[in-house]
MARDO-881971 format. One record per atom (N, C-alpha, C): x negated, y, z negated. Coordinates in pm, whole numbers, padded with zeros to 5 digits, always signed. Example, Ala and Ser with C-alpha at 12.3 -4.5 7.8 and 13.67 -1.06 7.14 Angstrom:
# MARDO-881971
-01319-00569-00780;-01230-00450-00780;-01320-00330-00780;-01285-00225-00708;-01367-00106-00714;-01290+00003-00787;
//
This chain:
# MARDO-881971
-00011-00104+01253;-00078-00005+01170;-00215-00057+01127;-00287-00020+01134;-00468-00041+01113;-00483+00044+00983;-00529-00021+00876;-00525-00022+00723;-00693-00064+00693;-00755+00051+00635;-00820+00033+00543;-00797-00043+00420;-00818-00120+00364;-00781-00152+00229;-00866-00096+00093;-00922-00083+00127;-01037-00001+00012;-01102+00097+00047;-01058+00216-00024;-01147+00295-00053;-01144+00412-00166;-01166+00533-00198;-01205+00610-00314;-01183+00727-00319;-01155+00819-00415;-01130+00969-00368;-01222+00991-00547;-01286+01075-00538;-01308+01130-00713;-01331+01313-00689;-01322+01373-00814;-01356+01466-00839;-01488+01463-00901;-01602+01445-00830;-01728+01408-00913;-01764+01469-01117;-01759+01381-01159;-01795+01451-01353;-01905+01353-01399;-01960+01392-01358;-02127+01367-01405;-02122+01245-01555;-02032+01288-01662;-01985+01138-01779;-01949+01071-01726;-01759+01081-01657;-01755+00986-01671;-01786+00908-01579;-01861+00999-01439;-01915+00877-01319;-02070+00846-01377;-02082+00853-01442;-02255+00806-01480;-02265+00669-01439;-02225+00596-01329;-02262+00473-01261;-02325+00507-01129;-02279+00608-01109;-02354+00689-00959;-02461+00736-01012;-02582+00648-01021;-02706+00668-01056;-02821+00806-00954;-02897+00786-00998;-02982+00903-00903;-03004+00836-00807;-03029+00750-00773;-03049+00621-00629;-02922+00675-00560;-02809+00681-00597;-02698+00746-00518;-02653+00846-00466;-02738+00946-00495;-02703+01116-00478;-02674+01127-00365;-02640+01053-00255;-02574+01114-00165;-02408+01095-00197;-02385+01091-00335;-02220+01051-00315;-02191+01148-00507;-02299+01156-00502;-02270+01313-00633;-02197+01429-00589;-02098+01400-00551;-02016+01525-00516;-01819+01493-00503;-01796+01556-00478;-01626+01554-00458;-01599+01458-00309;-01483+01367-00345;-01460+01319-00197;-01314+01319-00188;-01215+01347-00123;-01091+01413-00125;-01072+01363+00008;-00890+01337+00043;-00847+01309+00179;-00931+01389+00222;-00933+01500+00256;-00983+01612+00386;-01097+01543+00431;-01173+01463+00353;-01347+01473+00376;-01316+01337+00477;-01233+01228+00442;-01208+01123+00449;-01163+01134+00592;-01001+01208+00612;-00943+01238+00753;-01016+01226+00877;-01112+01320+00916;-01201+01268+00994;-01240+01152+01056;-01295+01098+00934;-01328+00962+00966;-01289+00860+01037;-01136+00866+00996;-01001+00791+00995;-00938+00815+01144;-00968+00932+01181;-00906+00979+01293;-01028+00890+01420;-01158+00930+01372;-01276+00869+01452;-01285+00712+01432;-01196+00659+01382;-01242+00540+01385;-01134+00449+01401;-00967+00543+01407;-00839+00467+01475;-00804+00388+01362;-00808+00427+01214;-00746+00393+01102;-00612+00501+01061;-00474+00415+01047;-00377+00505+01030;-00356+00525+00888;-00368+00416+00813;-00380+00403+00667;-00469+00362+00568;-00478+00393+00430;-00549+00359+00353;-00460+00327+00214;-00581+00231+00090;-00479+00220-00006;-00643+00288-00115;-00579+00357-00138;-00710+00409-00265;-00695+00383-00411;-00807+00316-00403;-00857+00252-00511;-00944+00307-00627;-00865+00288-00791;-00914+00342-00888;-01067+00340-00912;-01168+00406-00950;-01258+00391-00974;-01319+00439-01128;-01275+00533-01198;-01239+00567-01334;-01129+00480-01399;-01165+00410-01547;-01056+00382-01628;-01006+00435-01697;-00883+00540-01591;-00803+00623-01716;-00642+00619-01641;-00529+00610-01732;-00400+00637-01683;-00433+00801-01562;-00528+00886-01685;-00537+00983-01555;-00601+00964-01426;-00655+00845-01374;-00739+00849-01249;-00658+00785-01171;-00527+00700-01225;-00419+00673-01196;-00310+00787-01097;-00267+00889-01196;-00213+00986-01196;-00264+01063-01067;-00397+01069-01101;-00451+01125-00966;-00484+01069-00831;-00420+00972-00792;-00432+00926-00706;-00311+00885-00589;-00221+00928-00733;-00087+00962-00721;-00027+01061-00630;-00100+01153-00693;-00067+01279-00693;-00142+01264-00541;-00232+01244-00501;-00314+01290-00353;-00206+01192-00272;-00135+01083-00291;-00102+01021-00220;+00050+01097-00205;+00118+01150-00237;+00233+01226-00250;+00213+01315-00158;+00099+01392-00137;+00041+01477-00076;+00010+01432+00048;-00066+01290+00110;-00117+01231+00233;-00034+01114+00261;+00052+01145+00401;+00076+01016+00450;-00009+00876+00525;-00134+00907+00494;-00256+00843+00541;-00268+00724+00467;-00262+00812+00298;-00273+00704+00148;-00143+00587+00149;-00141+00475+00233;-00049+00403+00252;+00010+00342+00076;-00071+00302-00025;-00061+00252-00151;-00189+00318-00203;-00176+00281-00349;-00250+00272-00468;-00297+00147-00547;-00450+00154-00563;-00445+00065-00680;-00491+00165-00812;-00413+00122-00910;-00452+00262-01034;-00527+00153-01131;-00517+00224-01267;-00574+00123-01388;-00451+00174-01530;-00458+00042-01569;-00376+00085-01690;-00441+00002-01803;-00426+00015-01908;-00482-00101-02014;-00396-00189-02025;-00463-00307-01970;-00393-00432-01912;-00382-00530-02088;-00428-00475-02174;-00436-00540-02284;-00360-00442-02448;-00327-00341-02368;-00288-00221-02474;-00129-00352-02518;-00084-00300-02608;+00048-00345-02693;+00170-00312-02599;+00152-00150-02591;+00243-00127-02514;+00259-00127-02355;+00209-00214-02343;+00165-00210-02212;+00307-00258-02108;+00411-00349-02123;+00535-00303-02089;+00609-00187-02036;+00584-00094-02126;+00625+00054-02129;+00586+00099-02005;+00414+00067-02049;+00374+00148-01956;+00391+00130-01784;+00413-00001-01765;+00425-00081-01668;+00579-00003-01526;+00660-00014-01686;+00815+00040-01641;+00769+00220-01586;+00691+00260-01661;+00712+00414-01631;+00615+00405-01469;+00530+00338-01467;+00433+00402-01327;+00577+00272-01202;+00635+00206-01255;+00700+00150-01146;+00779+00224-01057;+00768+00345-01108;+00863+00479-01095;+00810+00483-00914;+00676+00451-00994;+00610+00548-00799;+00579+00431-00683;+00649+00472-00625;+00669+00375-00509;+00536+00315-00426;+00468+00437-00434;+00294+00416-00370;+00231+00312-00466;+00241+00305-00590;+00176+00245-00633;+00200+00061-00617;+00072-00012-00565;+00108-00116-00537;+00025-00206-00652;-00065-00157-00741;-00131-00266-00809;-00215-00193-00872;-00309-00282-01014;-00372-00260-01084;-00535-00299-01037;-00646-00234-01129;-00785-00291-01093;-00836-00265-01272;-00928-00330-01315;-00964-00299-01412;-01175-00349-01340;-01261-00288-01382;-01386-00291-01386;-01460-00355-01425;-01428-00524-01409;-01493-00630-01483;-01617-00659-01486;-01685-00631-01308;-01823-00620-01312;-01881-00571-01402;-01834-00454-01465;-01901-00408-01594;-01935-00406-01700;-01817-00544-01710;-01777-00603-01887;-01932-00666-01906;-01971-00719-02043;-02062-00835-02025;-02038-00936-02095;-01932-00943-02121;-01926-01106-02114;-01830-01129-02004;-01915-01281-01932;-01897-01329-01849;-01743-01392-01781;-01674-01426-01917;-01547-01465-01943;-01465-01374-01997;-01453-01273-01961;-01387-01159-02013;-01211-01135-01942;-01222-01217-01809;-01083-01234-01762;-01032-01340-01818;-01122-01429-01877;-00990-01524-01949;-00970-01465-02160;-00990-01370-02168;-00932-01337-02312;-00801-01311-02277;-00725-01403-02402;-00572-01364-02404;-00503-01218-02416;-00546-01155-02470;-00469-01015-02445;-00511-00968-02278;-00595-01007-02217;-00580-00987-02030;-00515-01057-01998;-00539-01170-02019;-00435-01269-01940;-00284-01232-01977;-00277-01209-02079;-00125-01168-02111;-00088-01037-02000;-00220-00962-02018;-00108-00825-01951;-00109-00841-01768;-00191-00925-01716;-00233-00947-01569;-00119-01014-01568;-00009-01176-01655;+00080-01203-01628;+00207-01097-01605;+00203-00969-01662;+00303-00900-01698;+00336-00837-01531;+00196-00830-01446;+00261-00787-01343;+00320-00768-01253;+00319-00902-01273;+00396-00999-01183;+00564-00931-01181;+00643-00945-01288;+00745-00914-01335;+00827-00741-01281;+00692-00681-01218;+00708-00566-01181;+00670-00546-01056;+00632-00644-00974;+00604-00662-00824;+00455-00615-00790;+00368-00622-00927;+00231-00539-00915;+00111-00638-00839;+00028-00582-00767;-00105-00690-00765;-00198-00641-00812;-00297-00741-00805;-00439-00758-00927;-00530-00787-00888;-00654-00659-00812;-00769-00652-00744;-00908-00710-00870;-00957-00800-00782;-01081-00901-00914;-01218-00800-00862;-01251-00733-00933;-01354-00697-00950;-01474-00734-01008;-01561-00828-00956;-01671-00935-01041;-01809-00895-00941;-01863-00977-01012;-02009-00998-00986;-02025-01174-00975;-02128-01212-00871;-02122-01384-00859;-02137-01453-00963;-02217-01386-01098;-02200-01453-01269;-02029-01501-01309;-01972-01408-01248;-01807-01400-01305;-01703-01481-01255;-01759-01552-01120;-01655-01610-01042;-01643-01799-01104;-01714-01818-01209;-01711-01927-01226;-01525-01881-01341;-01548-01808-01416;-01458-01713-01531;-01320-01667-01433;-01345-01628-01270;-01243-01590-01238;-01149-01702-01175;-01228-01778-01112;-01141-01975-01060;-01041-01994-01219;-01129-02025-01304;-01027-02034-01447;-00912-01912-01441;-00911-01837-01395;-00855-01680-01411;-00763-01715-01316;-00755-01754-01223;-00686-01747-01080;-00561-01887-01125;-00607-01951-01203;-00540-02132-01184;-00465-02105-01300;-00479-02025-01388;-00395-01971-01472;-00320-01871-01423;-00340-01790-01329;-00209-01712-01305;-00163-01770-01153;-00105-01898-01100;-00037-01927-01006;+00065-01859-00962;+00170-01735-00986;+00227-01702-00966;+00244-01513-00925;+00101-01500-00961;+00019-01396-00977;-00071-01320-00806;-00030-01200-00749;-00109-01202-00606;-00233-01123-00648;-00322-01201-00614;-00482-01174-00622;-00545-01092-00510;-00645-01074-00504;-00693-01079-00437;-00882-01020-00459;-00970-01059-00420;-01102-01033-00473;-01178-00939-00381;-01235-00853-00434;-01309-00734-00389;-01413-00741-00354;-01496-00665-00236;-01621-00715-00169;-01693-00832-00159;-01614-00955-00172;-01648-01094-00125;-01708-01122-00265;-01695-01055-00378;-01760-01099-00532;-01867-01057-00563;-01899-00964-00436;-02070-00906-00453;-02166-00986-00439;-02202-01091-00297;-02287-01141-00308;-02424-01082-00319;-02544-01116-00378;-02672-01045-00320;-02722-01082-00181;-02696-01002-00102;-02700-01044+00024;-02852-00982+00030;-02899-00844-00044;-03044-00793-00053;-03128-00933-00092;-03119-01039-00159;-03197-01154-00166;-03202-01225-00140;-03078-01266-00029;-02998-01382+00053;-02972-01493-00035;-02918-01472-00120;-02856-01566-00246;-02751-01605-00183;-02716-01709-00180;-02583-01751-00114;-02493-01866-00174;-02586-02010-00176;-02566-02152-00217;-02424-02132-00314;-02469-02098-00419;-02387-02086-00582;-02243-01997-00515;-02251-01889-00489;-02116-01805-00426;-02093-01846-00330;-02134-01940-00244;-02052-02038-00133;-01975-02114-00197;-02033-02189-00308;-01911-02276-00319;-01824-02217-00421;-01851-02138-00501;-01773-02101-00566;-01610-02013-00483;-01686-01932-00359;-01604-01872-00286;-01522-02007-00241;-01538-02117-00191;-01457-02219-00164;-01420-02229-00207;-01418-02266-00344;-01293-02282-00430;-01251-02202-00435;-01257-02054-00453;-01127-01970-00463;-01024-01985-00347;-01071-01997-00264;-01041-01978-00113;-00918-02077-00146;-00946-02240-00197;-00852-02347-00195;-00733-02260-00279;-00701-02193-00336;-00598-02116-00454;-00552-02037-00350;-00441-02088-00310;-00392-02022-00186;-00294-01859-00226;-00305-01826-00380;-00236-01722-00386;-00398-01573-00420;-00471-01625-00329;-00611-01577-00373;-00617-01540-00247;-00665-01389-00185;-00684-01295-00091;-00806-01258-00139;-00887-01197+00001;-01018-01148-00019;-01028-01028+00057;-01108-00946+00029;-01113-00811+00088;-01279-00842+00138;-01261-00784+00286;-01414-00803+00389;-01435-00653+00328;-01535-00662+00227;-01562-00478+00193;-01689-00448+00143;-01742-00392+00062;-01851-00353+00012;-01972-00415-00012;-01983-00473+00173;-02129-00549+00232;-02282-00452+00181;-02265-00374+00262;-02403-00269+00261;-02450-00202+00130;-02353-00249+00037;-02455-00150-00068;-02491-00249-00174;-02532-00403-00095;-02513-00549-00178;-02686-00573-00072;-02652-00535+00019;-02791-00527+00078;-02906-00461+00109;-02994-00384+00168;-03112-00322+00150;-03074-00203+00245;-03044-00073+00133;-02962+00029+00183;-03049+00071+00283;-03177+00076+00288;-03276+00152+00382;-03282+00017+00565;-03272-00093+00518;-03327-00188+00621;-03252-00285+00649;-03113-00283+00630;-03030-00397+00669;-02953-00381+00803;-02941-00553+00837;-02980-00569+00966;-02806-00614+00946;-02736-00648+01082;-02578-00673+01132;-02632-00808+01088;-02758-00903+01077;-02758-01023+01084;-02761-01053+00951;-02801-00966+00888;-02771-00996+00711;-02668-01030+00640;-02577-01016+00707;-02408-01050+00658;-02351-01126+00708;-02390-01205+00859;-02316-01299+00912;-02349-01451+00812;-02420-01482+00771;-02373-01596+00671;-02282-01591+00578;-02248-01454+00504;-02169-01447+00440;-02002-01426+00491;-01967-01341+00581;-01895-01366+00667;-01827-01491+00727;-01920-01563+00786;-01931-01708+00838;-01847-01803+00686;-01873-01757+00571;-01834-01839+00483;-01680-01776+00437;-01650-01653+00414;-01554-01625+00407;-01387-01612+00534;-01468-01624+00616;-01390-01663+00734;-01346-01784+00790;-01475-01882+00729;-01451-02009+00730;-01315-02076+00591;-01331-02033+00477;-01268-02084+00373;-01133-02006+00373;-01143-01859+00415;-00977-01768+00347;-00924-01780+00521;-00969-01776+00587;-00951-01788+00681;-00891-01584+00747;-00847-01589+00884;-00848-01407+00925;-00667-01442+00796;-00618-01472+00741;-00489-01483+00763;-00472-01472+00638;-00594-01407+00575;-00574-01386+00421;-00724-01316+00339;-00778-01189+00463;-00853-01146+00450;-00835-00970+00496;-00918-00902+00416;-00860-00736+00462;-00952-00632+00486;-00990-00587+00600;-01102-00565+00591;-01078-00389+00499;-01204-00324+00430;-01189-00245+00387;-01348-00184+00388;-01354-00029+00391;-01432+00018+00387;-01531+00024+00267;-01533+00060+00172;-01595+00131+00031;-01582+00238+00063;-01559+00341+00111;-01595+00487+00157;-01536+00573+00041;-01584+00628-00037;-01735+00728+00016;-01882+00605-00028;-01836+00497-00166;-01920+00435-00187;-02042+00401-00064;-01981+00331+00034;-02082+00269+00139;-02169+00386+00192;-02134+00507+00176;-02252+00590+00226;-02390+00588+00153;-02401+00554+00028;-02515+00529+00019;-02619+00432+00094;-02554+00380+00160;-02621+00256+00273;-02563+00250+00445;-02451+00333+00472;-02394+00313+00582;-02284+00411+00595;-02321+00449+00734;-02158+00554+00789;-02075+00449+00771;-01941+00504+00779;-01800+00479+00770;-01757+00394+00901;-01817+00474+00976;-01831+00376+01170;-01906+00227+01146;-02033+00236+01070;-02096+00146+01077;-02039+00041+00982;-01968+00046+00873;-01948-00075+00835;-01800-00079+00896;-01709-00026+00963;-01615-00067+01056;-01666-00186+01164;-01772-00141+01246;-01817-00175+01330;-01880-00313+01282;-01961-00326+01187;-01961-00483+01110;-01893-00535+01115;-01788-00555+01061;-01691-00627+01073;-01596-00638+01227;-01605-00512+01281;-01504-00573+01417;-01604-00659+01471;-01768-00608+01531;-01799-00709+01602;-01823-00842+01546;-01816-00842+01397;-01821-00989+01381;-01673-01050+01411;-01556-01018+01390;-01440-01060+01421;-01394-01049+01606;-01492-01008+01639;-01464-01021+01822;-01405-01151+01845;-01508-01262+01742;-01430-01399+01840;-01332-01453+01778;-01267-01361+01698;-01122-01378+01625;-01026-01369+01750;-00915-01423+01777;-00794-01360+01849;-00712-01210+01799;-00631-01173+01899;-00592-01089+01867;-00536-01048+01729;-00436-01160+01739;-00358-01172+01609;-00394-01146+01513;-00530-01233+01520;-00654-01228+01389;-00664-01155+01365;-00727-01027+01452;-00809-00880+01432;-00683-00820+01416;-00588-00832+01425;-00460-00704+01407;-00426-00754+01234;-00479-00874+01172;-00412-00901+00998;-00511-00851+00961;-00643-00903+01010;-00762-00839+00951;-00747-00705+00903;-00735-00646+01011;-00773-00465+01015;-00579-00410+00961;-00497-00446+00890;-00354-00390+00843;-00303-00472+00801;-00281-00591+00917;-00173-00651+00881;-00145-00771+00713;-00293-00798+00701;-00240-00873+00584;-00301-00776+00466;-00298-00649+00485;-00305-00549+00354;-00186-00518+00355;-00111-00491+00456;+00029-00461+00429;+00136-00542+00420;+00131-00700+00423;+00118-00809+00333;+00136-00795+00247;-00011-00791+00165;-00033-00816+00046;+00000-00684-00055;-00002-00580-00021;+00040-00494-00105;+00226-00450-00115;+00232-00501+00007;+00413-00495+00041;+00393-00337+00116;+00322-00302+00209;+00329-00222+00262;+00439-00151+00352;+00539-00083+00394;+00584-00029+00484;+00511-00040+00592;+00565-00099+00699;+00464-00087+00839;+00573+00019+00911;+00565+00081+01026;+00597+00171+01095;+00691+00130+01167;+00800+00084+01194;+00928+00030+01200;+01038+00036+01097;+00968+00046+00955;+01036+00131+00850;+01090-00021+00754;+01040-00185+00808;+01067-00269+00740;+00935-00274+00597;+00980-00341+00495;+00845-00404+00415;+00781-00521+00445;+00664-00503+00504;+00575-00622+00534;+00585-00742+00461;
//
């Protein structure tokens, strides 16, 4: 099964997406399986796991709900308040839904830097464990010094980090998120998602060669055997078709083996989320 691991569905609302700046207007609008299908069909993806992008139990709910609806939507990542009191409760009631494989909360956004190690997160990120949940790191390269501390504290905990940490690949910044990516890499319960390259680089003028250092480093440290590739879609359209950042990543993984390119592109998303693969076992 060939698995997207990331990507997005919204009902565009002008509040609460006010992060889709005017620089983005090509993604001010509704994006729904239907728009998505296409794509998926053109590009020999059988599944996807869609990923929260609003922090609300309802953006949760709704993602739910589309996935009930599409056998395409292989899992969910939703959001819950990972720090609320009752957060137990809440834990037990969404365990209900089988799609749902894990939480994300929007850290890039926080500002303080250390915001994954306050004890009421750390408390509720331990809790999910207990419920078979995983825990997508959403940072910026300021944050990854905050998320290594984050990661070595939850050893028992399945990680995994989103668009390689956001390098600035638009300034070819690299040095500092190389090694920091190494060390995560050594935390062997630490997964990385190959995802949201192009809108880290120069949406009008970026080249296939702009990403192979970064690549080169994440392939080198997580190795194919604990990496997933994922789209951003609809996000990446502000910088790239849906083909084109597929196509990034396969031809950089050409001189992967087979094996490689088959965990890459499904197999270790359905892994890591405990996916059903099509034989009807759990990955």
């Amino acid at each position: 099964m060939k698995i997207d691991a990331h990507q997005h569905f919204w009902k565009y609302d002008p509040q609460r997406d006010a992060w889709i700046t005017p620089e983005m207007a090509a993604i001010r609008r509704d994006f729904l399986p239907q728009d998505l299908d296409p794509e998926l069909r053109a590009n020999g993806i059988d599944a996807t796991i869609a990923v929260q992008a609003a922090q609300s139990e309802d953006e949760t709910r709704f993602l739910l709900e589309l996935a009930d609806s599409r056998q395409t939507i292989a899992g969910v990542v939703g959001w819950v308040d990972l720090r609320a009191k009752n957060l137990r409760d809440r834990l037990e009631h969404f365990s209900r839904f089988p799609k749902l494989r894990g939480f994300r909360h929007v850290v890039q956004a926080e500002p303080d830097a250390r915001f994954l190690l306050r004890e009421d997160f750390l408390r509720g990120v331990r809790m999910l464990r207990e419920f078979g949940f995983t825990y997508d790191i959403l940072i910026y390269p300021r944050q990854l010094e905050a998320a290594l501390e984050f990661a070595r504290r939850l050893p028992e905990q399945k990680l995994v980090i989103d668009h390689l940490a956001k390098p600035e690949i638009r300034g070819g910044a690299i040095r500092e998120w190389a090694a920091q990516m190494r060390a995560m890499a050594a935390i062997r319960h630490v997964w990385c998602k190959v995802s949201g390259m192009v809108t880290e680089a120069d949406w009008k003028k970026w080249r296939a060669e702009d990403f192979r250092p970064y690549l080169d480093i994440v392939f080198e440290c997580f190795g194919a055997e604990r990496l997933m590739f994922g789209s951003d879609w609809p996000v990446c359209l502000v910088a790239a078709t849906y083909g084109q950042v597929k196509d990034l990543v396969e031809d950089y993984a050409a001189q992967c083996n087979a094996e490689q390119r088959d965990a890459l592109f499904g197999g270790n998303a359905a892994r890591f989320y405990g996916i059903e693969t099509a034989d009807g076992s759990a990955a």
